[in-house]
C-alpha positions in Angstrom: 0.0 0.0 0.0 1.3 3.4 -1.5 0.5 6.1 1.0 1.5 9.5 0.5 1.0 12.7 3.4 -1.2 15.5 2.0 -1.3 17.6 5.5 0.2 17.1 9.0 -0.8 13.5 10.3 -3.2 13.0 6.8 -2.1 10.2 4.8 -4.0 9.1 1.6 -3.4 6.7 -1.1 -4.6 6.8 -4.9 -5.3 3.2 -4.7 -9.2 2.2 -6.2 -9.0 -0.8 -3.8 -7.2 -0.1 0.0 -6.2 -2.7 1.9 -4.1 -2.2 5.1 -2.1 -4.6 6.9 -0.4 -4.3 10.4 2.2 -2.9 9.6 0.2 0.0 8.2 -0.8 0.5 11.9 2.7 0.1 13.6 3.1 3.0 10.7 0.2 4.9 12.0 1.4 4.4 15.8 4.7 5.7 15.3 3.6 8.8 13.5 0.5 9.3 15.8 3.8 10.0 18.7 5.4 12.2 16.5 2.8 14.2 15.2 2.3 17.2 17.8 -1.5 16.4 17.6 -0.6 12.8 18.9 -2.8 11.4 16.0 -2.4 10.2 12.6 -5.3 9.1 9.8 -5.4 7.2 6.6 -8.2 8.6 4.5 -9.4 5.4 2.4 -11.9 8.1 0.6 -10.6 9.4 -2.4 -11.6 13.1 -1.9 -13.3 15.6 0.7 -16.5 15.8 -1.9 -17.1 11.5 -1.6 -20.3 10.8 0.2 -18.8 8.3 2.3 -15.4 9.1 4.4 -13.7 6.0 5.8 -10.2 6.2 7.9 -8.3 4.9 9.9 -7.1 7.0 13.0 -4.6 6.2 15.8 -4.4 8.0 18.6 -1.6 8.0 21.3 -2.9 8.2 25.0 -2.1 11.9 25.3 -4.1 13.2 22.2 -6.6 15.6 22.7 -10.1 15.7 20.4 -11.9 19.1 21.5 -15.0 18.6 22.0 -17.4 19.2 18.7 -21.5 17.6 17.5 -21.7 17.2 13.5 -24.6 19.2 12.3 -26.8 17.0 9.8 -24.7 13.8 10.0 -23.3 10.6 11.7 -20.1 9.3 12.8 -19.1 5.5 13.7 -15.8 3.8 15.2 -15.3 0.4 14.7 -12.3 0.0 17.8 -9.7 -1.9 16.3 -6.8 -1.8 19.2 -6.9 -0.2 22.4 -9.1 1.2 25.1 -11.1 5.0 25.5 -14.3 6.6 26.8 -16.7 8.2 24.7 -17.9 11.4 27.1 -21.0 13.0 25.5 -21.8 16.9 26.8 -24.7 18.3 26.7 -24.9 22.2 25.4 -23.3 23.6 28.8 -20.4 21.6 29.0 -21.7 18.7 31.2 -21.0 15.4 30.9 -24.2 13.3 30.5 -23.0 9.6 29.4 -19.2 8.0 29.2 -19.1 5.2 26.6 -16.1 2.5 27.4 -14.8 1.7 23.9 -12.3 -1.1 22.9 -11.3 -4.1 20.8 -13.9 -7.2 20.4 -12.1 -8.9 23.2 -12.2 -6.0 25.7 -15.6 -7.0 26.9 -16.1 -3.0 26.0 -18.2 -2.3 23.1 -16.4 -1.8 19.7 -18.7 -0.1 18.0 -20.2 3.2 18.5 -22.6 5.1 16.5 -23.4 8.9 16.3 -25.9 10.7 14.8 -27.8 13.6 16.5 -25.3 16.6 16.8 -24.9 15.9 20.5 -21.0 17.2 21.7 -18.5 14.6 21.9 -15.1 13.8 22.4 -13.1 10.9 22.9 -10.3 10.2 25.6 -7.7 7.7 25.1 -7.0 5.6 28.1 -4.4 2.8 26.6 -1.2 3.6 24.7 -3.0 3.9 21.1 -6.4 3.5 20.1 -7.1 2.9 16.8 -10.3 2.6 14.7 -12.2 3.0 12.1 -14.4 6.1 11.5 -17.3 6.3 8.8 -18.8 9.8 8.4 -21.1 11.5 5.6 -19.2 13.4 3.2 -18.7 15.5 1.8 -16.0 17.4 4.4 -17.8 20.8 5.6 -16.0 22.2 8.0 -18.5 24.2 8.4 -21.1 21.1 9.3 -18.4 20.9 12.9 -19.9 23.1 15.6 -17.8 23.8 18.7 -18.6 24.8 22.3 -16.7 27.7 24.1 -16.2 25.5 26.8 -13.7 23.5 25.9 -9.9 24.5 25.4 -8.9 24.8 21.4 -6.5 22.1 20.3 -3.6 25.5 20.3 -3.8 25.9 23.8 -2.0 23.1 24.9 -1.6 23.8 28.6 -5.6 24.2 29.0 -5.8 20.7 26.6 -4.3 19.0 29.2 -5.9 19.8 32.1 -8.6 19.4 30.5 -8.3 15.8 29.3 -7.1 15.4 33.2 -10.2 16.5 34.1 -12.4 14.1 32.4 -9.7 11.1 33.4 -11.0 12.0 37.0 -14.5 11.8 36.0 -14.0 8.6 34.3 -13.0 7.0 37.6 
């Protein structure tokens, strides 16, 4: 498999059929810890305007994902390695539901399913978690609301605490 980067921890390959093996993930893992995002994706979709978006994400443990609700469309992981929480907000910042996530033999559920706008984030509580994504396409930004709330991914300091924060609640 042929992957080439298209934007900072973005990979993408021109390939009509994608198949990944592990050592596409070791890939992903080792580029997830040296991304300054702590995450890495392979975008199996050929372009932002597809109607389907399939990738394949890993994040390292101290990732942060602000949190965000898609206006008119789903999301789904399919857990593939590792463990996380699902914490679902509602519009003032509380957390109303925690969602333990892992691998088929976790004894977690490993599948997970989105599709009101709700806000959302996901906290990684092994070293890597990876999975697979489905969303609607095509990419809108613009379709990605988020809360004031919760730090921006810039403010790295705030990130953390923040993700500290939720650990805590998790407990």
């Amino acid at each position: 498999m042929n992957l080439r980067q298209t934007s900072p921890g973005v990979f993408v390959t021109d390939e009509s059929i994608v198949c990944l093996s592990g050592d596409v993930i070791a890939f992903l893992k080792k580029e997830a810890l040296a991304s300054p995002r702590k995450r890495v994706r392979v975008c199996a979709h050929k372009s932002k305007d597809d109607q389907v978006h399939e990738m394949i994400i890993a994040l390292a443990k101290d990732s942060y994902v602000r949190p965000h609700g898609h206006l008119a469309k789903s999301e789904s992981f399919h857990v593939m390695e590792g463990l996380a929480q699902i914490a679902l907000f509602d519009d003032q910042g509380e957390i109303t539901h925690f969602i333990p996530l892992g691998d088929i033999h976790s004894g977690r559920s490993f599948y997970y399913r989105i599709a009101d706008p709700r806000y959302h984030t996901v906290i990684v509580e092994s070293d890597f978690l990876v999975f697979h994504e489905t969303t609607g396409g095509p990419f809108s930004p613009e379709q990605t609301r988020y809360p004031d709330w919760a730090p921006t991914e810039d403010r790295a300091d705030e990130a953390r605490q923040y993700i500290a924060k939720l650990r805590e609640r998790i407990r």
